[in-house]
C-alpha positions in Angstrom: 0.0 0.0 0.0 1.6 3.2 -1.3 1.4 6.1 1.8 3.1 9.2 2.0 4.9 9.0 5.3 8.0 10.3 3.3 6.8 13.4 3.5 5.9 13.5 7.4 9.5 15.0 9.2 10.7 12.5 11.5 9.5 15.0 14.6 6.1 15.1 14.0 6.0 18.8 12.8 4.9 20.3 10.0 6.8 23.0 8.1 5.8 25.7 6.4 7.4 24.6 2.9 5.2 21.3 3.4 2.2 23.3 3.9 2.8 24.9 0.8 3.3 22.3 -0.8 0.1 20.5 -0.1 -2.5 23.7 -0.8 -0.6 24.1 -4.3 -1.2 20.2 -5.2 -4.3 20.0 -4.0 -6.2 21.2 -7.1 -3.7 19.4 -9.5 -4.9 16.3 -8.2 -8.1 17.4 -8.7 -7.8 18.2 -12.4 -4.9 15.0 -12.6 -8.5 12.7 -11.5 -9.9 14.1 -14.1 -7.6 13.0 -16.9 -7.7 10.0 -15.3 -3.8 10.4 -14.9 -3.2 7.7 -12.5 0.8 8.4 -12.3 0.1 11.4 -11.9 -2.0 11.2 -9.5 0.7 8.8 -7.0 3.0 11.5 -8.0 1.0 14.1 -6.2 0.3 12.1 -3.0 3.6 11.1 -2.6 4.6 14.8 -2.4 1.5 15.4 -0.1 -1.8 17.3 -1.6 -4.7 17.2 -0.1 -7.0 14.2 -0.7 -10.1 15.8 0.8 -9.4 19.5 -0.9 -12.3 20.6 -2.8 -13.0 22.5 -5.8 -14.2 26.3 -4.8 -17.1 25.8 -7.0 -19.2 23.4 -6.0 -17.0 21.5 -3.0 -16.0 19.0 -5.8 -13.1 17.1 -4.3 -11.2 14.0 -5.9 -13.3 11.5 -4.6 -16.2 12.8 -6.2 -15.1 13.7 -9.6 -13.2 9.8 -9.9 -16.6 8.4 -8.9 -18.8 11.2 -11.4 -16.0 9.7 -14.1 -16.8 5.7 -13.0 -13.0 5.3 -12.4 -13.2 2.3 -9.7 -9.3 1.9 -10.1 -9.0 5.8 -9.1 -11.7 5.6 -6.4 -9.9 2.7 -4.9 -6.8 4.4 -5.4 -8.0 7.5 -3.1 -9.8 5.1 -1.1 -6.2 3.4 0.0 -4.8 7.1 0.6 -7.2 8.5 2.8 -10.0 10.2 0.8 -13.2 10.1 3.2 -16.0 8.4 1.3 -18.6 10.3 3.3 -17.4 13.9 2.4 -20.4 16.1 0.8 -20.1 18.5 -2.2 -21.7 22.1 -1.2 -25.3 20.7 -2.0 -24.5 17.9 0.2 -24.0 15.0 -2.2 -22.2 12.4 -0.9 -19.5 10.0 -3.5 -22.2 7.5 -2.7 -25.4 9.6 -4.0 -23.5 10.4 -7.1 -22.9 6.6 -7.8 -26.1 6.4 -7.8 -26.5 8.7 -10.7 -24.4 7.0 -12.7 -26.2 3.7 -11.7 -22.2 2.0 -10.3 -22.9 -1.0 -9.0 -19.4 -1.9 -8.1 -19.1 1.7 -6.8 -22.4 1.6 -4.6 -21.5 -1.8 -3.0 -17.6 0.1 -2.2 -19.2 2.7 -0.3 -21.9 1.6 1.4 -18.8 -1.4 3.1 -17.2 2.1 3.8 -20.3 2.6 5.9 -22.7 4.6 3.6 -26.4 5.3 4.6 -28.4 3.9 2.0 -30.5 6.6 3.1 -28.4 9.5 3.1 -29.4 12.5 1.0 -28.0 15.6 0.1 -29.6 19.3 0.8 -32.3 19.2 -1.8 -33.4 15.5 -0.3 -31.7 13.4 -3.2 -30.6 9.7 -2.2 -28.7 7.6 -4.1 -32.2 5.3 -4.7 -34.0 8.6 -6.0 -31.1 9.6 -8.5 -30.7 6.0 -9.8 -34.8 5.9 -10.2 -34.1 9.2 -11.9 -31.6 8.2 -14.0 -33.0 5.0 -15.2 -30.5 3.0 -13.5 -32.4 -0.6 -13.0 -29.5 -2.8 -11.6 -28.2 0.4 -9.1 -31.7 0.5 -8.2 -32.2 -3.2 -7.2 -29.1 -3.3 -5.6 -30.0 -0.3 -3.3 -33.5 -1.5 -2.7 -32.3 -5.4 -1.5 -29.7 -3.2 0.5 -32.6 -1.6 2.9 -33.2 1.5 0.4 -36.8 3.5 1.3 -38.7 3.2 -1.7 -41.8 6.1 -0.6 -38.9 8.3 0.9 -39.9 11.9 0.2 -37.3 14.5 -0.5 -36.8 16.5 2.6 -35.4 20.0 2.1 -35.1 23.3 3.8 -37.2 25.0 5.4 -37.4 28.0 3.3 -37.7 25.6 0.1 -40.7 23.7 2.0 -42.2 27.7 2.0 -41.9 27.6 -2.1 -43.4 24.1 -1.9 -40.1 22.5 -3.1 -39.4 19.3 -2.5 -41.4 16.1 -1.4 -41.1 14.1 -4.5 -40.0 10.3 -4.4 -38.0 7.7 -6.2 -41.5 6.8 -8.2 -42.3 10.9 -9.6 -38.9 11.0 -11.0 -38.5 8.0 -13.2 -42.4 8.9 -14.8 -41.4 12.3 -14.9 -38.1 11.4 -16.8 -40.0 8.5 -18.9 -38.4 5.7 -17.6 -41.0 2.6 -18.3 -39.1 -0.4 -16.9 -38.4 1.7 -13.5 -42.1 2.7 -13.3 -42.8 -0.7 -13.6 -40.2 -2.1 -11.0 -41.3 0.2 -8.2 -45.1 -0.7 -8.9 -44.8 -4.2 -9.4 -42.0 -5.5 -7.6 -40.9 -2.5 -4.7 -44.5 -1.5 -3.9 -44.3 2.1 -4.6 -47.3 4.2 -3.5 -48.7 5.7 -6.0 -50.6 8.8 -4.7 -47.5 10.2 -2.5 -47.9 14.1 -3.5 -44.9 16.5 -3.5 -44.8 19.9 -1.9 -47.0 21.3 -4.6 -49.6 18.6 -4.3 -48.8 16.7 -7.2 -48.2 13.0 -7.7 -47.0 10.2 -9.6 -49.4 10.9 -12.5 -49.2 14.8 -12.4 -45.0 14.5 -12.9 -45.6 12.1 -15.6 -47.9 14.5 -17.7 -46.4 18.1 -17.3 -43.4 18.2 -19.6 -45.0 18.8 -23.3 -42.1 16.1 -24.6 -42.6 13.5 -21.9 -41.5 10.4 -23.1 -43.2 7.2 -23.2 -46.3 9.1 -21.6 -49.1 7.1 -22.9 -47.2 3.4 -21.1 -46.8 5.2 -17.9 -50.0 6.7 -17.4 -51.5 3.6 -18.0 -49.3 1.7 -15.5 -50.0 4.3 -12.6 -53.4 4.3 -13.8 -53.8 0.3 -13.4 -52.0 1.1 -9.7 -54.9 3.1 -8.3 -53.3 6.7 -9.4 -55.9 9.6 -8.7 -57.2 11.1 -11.7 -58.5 13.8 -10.2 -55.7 15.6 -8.2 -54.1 18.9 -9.6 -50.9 20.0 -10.3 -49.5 23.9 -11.1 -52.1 25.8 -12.4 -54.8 24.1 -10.6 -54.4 21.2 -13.8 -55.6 18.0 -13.8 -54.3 15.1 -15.4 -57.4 15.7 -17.8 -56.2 18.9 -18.7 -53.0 18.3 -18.7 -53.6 15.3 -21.6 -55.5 17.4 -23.7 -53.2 20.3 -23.5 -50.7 17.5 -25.5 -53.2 17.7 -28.3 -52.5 15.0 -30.2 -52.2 12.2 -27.7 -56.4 10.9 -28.5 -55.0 7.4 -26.9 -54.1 9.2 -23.2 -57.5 11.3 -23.4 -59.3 8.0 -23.5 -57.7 6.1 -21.1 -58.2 8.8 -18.4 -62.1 9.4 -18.6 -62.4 5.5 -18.7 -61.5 6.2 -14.8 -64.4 5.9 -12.5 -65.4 9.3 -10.9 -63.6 11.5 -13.1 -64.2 15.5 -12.2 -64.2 15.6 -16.5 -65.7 19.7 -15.8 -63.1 20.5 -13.4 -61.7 24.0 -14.4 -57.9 25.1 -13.8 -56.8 28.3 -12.4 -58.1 30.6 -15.3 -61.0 28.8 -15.1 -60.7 26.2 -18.5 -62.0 22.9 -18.8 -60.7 20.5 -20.8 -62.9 21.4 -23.3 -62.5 24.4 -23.8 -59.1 24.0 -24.4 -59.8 21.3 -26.9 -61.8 23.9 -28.7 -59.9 26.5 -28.9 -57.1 24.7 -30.3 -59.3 22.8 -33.0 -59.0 19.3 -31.4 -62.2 17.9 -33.4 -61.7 14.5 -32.2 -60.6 15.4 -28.5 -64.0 17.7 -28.2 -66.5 14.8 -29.4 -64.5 12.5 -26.9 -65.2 15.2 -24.2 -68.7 16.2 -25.5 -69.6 12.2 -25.5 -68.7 11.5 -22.3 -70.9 14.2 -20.9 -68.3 17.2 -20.6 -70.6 20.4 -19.6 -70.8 22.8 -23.0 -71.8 25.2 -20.5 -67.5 26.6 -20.1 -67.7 30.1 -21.7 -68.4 31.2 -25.7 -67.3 27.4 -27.3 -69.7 27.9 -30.3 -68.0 31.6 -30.9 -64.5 30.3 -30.2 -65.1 27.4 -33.0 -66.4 30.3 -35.0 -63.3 32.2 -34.9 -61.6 29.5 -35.7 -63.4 28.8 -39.0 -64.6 25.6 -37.6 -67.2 24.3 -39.0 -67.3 21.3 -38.0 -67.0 22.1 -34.2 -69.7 24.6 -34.4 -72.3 22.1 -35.5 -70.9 19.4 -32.8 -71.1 21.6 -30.4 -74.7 22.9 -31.0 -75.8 19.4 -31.0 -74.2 18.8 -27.7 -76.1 21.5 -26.5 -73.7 24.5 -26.3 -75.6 27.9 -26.6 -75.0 30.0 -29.1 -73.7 33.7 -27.8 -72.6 35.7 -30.8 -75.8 37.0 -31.5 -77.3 40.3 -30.9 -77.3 41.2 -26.5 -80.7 41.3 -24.7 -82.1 44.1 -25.4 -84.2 44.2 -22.3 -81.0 43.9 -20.0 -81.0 46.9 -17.7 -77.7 47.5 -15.4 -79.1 48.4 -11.8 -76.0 50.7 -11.2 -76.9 54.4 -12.5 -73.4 55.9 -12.5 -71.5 52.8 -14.0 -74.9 51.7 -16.3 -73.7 53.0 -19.8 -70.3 51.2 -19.0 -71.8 48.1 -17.5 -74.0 47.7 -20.6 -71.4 48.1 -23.2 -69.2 45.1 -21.4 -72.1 43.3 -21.2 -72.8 43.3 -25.0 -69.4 42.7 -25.4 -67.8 39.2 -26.1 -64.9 38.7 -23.1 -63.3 35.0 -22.7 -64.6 33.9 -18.9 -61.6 33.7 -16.7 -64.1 31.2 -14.6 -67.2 32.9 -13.4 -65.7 36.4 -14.3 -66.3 38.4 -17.2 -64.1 41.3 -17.3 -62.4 43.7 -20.0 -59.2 46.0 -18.1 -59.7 48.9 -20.4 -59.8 52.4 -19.1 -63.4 52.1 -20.5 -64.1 49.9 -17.4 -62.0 51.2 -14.7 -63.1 52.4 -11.8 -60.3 53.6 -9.7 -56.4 52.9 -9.4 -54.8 51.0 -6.4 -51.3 50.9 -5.3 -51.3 47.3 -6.9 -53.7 47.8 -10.0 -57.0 49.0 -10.5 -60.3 48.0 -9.7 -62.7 47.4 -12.8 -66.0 47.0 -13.7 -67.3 43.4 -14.3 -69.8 41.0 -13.7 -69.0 37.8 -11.7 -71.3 34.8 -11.8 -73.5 37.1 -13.9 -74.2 39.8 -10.8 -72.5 43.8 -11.3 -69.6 43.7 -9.3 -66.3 45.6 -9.1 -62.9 44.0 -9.2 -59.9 44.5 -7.6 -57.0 43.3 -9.8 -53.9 42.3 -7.8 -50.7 40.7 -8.8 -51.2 37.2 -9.0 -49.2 36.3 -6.0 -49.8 39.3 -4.2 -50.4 39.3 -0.3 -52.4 42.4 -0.6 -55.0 39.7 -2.3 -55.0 37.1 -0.1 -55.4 39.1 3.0 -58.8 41.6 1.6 -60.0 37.5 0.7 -59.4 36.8 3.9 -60.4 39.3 5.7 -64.0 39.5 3.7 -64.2 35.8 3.5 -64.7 36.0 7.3 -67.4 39.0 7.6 -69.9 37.5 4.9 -73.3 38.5 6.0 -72.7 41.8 7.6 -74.5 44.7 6.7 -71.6 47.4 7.2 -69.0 45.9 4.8 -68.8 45.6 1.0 -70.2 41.8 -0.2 -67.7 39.7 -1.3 -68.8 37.6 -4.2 -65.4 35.4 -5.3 -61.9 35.1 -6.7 -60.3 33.9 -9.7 -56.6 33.7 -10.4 -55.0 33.2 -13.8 -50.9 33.3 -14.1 -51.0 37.0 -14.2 -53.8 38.2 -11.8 -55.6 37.8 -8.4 -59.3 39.2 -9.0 -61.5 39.5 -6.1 -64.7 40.7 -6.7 -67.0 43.0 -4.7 -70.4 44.6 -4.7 -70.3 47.5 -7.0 -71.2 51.4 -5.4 -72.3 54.1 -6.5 -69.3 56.8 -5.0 -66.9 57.0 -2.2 -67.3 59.0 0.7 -64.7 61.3 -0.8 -66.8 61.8 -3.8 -70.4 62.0 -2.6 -69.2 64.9 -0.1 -67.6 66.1 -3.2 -70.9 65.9 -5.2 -73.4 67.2 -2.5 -71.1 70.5 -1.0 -73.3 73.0 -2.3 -76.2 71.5 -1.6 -78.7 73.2 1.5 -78.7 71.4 4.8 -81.9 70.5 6.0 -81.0 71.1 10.0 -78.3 71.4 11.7 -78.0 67.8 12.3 -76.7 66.2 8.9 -78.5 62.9 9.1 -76.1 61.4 6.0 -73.2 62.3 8.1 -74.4 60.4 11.8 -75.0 57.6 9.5 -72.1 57.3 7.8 -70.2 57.4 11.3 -72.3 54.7 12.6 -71.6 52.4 9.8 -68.2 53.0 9.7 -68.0 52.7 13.6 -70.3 49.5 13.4 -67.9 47.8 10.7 -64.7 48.8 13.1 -66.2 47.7 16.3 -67.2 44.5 13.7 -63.5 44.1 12.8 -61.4 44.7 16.6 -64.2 41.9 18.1 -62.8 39.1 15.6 -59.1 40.6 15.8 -58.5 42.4 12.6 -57.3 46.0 12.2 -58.3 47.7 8.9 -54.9 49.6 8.5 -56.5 52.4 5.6 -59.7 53.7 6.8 -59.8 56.7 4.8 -62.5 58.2 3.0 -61.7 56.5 -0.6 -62.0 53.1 1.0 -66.1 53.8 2.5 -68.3 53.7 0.0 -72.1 54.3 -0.7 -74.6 52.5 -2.8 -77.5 54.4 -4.6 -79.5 53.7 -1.6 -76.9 56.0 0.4 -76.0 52.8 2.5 -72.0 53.1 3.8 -69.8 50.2 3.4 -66.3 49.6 4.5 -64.0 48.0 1.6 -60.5 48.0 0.8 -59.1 45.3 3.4 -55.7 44.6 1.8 -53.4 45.7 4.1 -55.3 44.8 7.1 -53.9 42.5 9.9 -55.5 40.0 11.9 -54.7 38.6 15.2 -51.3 40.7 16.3 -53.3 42.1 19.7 -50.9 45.8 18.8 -52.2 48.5 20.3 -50.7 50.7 17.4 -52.8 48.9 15.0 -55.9 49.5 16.9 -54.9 53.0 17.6 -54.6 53.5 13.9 -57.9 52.3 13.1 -59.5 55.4 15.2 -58.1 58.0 13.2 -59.0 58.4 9.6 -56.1 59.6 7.2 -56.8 62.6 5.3 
């Protein structure tokens, strides 16, 4: 066994020319591994670099880059000198974990008599079972199963990755993600792989296999995991189902099929723009896709399908859909449709004459036509939700302004001092929450009625407006919120001259803060 006790002095202490020495060989062995320069590399521990030095970039260090190569001699080599086999890279990947990329038998079986984990996993939750699932690695992933490997182990990862809902997937999302058939198989059949594990974003098995637009070998897996007891009806990003998902690959007619053949199949369910499958199939002039959907009882009741197919010079759709049962909207509006709201009517008519794709139960058109104020996120707009007059806020799409006025309304439904809150929708763009429209602000009525005579010296409007508004706080501090804006742009009045509080974006619930309260009880000016 070659060592490099040549190199120790005879005392026991270490000069500073030896130190030197060492730091300065340390990366040509690195880069000697890599040409696979075995000489070389004796050469360089004879004279005393580093064997555990790693590669700024990354915390490569010789061990790892002869195993990433597959050179067993070299990895024995280093083995013999010193080289720890359980040293991790920067992203925690162990020599071990990265044999298991490259599917080393011979390499796994080393490390794990070195006293590997067959467990172990680097930072983003990777094991060496995982990568080799991954990978496509069948005999590496035998050998680590027979060794003890878990086959449902989900990837564990940071906490502030858990937060982005990273992380979570196993051994059995990666191989249908990546396409690998005989893997699939293995872990179904022979390992007993659950199927409906879900990662941090809620998707599983069959999600994984669907979402890439150049899968491969989609139609074999989906019918495996299908066979397996896959759920057919969870979603993945964008609220899509494996439905949705199939018919956004257009021309896969086979994969369609076999999904509604499951039992219980949501075959309406909508995304997060508020498509069906159908609807996508129309619009992108999938004739044989639509009358699979339409045949199996897919609702024709999903937005403007015979218009769409007219737009599309589709013929053929248009007639299939009208015999399905889908209504026909491109003709003249109602003429008898009256808006209730007098100050937004001539607006509120015009959009409702107007063809606007749904974005689910929404119908809106952001057009200075349609707006009714600016916000310090967007605008708020005229539309009509689930056919009722309503105005919109439009937020970001992953705004936290959004989520905390849905919130906040979500939990005062019924009560008479605050606007109504009718519902959301969320596309990849926006957040729309949707409100009961008014007539004015406070700002603006005041505005409006200045000049106008006071009956007596106690203005009526103005103890009611204080009451409501007083009301709605009292309303708000009893189930621990604070509205954090009350100013006179956020109380509005109805043609009725009834005062609602709105605009609950930035307010805060449950922080017990004097301050907050304190803010509450003076309106900004």
């Amino acid at each position: 066994m070659e060592t490099n006790d040549h190199d120790i002095p005879q005392d026991g202490s270490t000069t500073s020319s030896s130190q030197r020495t060492t730091g300065e060989d340390s990366h040509p062995l690195i880069e000697a591994v890599k040409e696979g320069n075995v000489d070389r590399i004796k050469q360089l521990l004879q004279r005393g670099a580093d064997i555990n030095a790693c590669e700024d970039i990354g915390g490569w260090t010789p061990l790892h880059n002869a195993v990433q190569l597959g050179k067993v001699d070299i990895v024995h080599l280093l083995l013999r000198h010193g080289a720890d086999p359980h040293q991790r890279k920067k992203n925690g990947a162990t020599p071990f974990i990265i044999a298991g990329i490259n599917g080393d038998v011979t390499l796994l079986q080393t490390f794990l008599s070195k006293g590997a984990d067959v467990n172990e996993c680097d930072l983003n939750g990777f094991t060496a079972f995982m990568e080799a699932a991954e990978c496509g690695k069948v005999e590496a992933l035998r050998l680590l199963f027979d060794k003890g490997a878990n086959v449902n182990l989900r990837r564990e990862t940071t906490e502030d990755k858990k937060r982005m809902k990273r992380g979570g997937a196993t051994a059995l999302m990666s191989a249908a993600e990546k396409g690998h058939t005989e893997v699939v198989s293995i872990l179904l059949n022979e390992m007993r792989a659950e199927v409906n594990v879900q990662d941090n974003k809620g998707r599983n098995a069959l999600i994984c296999t669907l979402r890439d637009p150049e899968g491969k070998n989609v139609e074999e897996i989906t019918r495996l995991l299908l066979h397996h007891g896959a759920d057919a009806n969870v979603r993945g990003e964008g609220g899509k189902t494996p439905l949705i998902l199939a018919v956004e690959k257009q021309k896969h007619t086979g994969l369609v099929q076999m999904i509604l053949s499951q039992e219980e199949i949501n075959i309406d369910a909508r995304d997060s723009q508020g498509k069906t499958a159908l609807q996508f199939a129309v619009e992108h002039n999938l004739n044989e896709i639509v009358e699979l959907l339409c045949a199996k009882g897919a609702s024709t009741e999903c937005g403007d399908l015979v218009g769409i197919a007219r737009r599309n010079y589709n013929s053929y759709l248009v007639e299939l859909l009208l015999h399905y049962g889908a209504k026909d909207q491109t003709g003249p509006p109602d003429g008898d449709w009256l808006p209730h709201s007098s100050r937004w009517g001539k607006a509120l008519k015009r959009l409702h004459s107007m063809h606007r794709p749904m974005i689910g139960k929404l119908k809106i058109f952001v057009d200075e036509e349609f707006k009714i104020a600016s916000t310090s996120e967007g605008a708020v707009y005229l539309g009509f939700y689930d056919n009722q007059e309503v105005a919109v806020k439009v937020f970001p799409e992953d705004s936290t302004r959004a989520l905390n006025e849905v919130s906040c309304l979500q939990g005062f439904l019924g009560h008479n001092n605050f606007v109504t809150f009718y519902g959301k929708e969320i596309t990849k763009d926006c957040f729309y929450v949707c409100v009961s429209l008014c007539e004015w602000t406070l700002e603006e009525f005041l505005g409006e009625h200045r000049e106008e005579p006071m009956e007596n010296s106690e203005d009526t409007f103005a103890r009611n407006v204080l009451l409501s508004v007083f009301k709605a706080v009292q309303t708000l501090h009893l189930e621990g919120y604070t509205h954090q804006d009350l100013q006179p742009q956020n109380i509005l009045i109805d043609s009725k001259e009834a005062v609602y509080l709105a605009d609950f974006d930035q307010s805060i619930q449950g922080t017990g803060d004097p301050q907050n309260v304190m803010r509450d009880l003076e309106l900004n000016k």
